[in-house]
KOLKE-408520 format. One line per field, with one value per residue (C-alpha): residue number from 1; residue in three letters; chain; x, y, z. Coordinates in steps of 0.1 Angstrom, whole numbers, plus 5000, padded with zeros to 4 digits. Layout:
// KOLKE-408520
nr = c(NUM ...)
rest = c(Ala ...)
kette = c(A ...)
x = c(X ...)
y = c(Y ...)
z = c(Z ...)
//
This chain:
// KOLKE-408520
nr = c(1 2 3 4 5 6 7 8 9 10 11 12 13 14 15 16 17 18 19 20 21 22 23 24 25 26 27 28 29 30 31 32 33 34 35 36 37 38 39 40 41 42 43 44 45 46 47 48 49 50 51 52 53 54 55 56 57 58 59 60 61 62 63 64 65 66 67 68 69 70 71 72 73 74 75 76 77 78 79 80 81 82 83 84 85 86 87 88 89 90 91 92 93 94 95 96 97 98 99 100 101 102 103 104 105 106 107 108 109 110 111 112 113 114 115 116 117 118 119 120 121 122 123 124 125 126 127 128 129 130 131 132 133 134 135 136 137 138 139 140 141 142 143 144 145 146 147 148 149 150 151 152 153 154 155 156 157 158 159 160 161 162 163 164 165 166 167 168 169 170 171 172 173 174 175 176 177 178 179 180 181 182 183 184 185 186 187 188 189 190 191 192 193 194 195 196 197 198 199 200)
rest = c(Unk Unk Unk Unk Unk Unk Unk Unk Unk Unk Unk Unk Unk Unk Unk Unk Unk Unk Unk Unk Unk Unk Unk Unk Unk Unk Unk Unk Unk Unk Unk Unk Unk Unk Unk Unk Unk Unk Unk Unk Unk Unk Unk Unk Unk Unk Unk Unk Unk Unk Unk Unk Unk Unk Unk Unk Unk Unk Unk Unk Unk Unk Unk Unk Unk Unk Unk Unk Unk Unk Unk Unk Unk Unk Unk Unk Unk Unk Unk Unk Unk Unk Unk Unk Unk Unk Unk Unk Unk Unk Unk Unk Unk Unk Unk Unk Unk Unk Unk Unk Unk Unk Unk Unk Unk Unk Unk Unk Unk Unk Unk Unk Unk Unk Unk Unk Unk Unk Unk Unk Unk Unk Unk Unk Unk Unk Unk Unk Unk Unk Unk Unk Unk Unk Unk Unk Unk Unk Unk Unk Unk Unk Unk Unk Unk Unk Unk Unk Unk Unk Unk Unk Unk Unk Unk Unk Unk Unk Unk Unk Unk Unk Unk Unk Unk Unk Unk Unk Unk Unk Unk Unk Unk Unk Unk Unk Unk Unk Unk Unk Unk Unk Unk Unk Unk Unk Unk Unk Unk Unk Unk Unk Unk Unk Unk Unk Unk Unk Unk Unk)
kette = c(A A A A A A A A A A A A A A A A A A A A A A A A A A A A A A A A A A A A A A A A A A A A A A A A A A A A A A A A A A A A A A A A A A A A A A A A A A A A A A A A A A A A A A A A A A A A A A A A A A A A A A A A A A A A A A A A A A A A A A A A A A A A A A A A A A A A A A A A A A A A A A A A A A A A A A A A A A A A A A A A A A A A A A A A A A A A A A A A A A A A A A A A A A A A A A A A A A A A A A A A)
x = c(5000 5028 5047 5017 5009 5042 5040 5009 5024 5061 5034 5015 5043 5061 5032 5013 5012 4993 4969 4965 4960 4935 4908 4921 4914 4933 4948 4959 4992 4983 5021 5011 5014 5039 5077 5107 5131 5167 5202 5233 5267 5293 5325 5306 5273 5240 5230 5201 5180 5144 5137 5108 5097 5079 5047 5029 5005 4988 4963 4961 4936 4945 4920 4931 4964 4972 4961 4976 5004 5028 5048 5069 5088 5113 5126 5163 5169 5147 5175 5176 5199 5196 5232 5233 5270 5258 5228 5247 5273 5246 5232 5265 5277 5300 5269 5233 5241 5211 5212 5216 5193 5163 5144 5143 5118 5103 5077 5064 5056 5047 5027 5021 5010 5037 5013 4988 4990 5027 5031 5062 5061 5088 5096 5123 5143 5163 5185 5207 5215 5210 5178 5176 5146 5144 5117 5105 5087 5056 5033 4994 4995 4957 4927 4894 4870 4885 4872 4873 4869 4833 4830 4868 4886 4927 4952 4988 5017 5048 5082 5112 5147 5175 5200 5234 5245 5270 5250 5237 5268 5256 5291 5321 5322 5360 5375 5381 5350 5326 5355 5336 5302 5284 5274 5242 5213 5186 5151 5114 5089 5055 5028 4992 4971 4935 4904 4872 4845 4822 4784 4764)
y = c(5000 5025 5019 5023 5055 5068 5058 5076 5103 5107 5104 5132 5150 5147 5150 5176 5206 5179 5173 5207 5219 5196 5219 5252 5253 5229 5241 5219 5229 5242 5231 5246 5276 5271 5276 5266 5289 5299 5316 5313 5340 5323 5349 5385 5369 5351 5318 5310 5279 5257 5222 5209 5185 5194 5187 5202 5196 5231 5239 5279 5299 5337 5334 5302 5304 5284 5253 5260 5240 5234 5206 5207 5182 5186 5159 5168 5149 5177 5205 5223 5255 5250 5235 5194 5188 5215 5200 5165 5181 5196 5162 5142 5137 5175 5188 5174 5137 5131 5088 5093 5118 5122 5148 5184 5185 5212 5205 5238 5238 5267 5301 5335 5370 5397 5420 5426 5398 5390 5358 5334 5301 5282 5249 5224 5222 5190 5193 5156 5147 5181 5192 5225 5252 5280 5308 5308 5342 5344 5364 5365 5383 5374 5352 5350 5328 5309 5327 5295 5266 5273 5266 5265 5296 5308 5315 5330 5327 5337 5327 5352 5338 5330 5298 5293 5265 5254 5252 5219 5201 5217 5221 5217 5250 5261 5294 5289 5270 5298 5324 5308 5298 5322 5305 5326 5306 5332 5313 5324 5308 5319 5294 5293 5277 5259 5247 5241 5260 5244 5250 5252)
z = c(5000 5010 4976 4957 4970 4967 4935 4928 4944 4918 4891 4900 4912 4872 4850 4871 4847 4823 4846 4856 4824 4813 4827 4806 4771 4748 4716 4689 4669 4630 4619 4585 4599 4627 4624 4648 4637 4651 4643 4655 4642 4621 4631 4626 4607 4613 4600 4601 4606 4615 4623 4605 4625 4658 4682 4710 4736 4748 4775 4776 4789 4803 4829 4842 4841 4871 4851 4818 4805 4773 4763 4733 4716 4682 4666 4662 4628 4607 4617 4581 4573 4538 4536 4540 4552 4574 4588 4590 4612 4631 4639 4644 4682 4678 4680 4690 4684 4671 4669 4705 4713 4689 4704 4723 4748 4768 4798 4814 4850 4856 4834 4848 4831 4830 4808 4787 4760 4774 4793 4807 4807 4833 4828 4821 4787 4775 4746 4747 4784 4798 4814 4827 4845 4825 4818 4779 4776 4751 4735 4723 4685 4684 4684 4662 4645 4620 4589 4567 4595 4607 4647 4651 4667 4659 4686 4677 4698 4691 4712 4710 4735 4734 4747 4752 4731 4754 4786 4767 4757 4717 4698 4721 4738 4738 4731 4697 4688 4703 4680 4651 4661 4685 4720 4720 4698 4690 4688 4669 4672 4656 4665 4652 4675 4665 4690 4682 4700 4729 4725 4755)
//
């Protein structure tokens, strides 16, 4: 009986934003119309980047903001700068090693207002064997009815940070590597969101 509930209890204790959030307003991910975007400076300019190949899970609802949650999961291997040895350095183990770790992940625990339409979400971000807490500030750009989706409504998000490659074992992270590649990975996300709408 003991270990059951204290295994009941880790459970709840690691997937508690999910659960949370299943009573704020679920969103589902329009990828059409979603990019994961990035750049990084090569000596004095900016390369620039995506990965093609993401997912979401989103529960969001400005009034109840205490049960909203994100979860967010790209699939390393879909890394495209429009230059192939490029990309396949990118994935080999100097940089993400993708074979041994397919996926980014980011799990929020945590979202609170800072202003209008401007929100944070904290949570924990794991790029290879790295996990750490960090704070990925948002913004609402808008929502409406969906003019050509009848019943459906639009949310759009959009995610402007930045990471330091090196906090994540990304690239090897000595002086002369971070002369040539930057250490500071600027990230854009703009993210339409899609529900349909609950009669009553």
């Amino acid at each position: 009986m003991i270990k059951k509930y204290f295994l009941a209890l880790i459970i709840s204790l690691t997937f508690g934003w999910n659960l949370q959030g299943q009573d704020a307003t679920m969103w589902t991910v329009d990828k059409a119309h979603t990019s994961v975007n990035f750049g990084i400076n090569h000596f004095f300019n900016e390369v620039k980047g995506k990965f093609t190949e993401f997912d979401g899970s989103f529960h969001f609802d400005p009034d109840q903001l205490n049960q909203s949650g994100f979860s967010f999961i790209i699939q390393v291997k879909s890394v495209d700068t429009d230059n192939e040895k490029r990309d396949n350095h990118l994935q080999s183990a100097d940089f993400f090693n993708a074979e041994q770790f397919p996926e980014i992940k980011f799990v929020s625990t945590k979202v609170e207002m800072i202003s209008e339409n401007k929100y944070q979400a904290m949570g924990n971000l794991t790029i290879k064997d790295v996990t750490k807490n960090i704070v990925i500030p948002f913004s609402v750009t808008g929502q409406m009815e969906h003019p050509m989706m009848e019943g459906n409504l639009i949310l759009g998000l959009r995610i402007d940070t930045t990471l330091d490659r090196t906090d994540y074992g990304v690239g090897v992270g000595d002086w002369a590597a971070t002369m040539v590649v930057g250490d500071e990975v600027r990230i854009n996300i703009p993210m339409e969101l899609n529900r349909k709408v609950t009669s009553k």
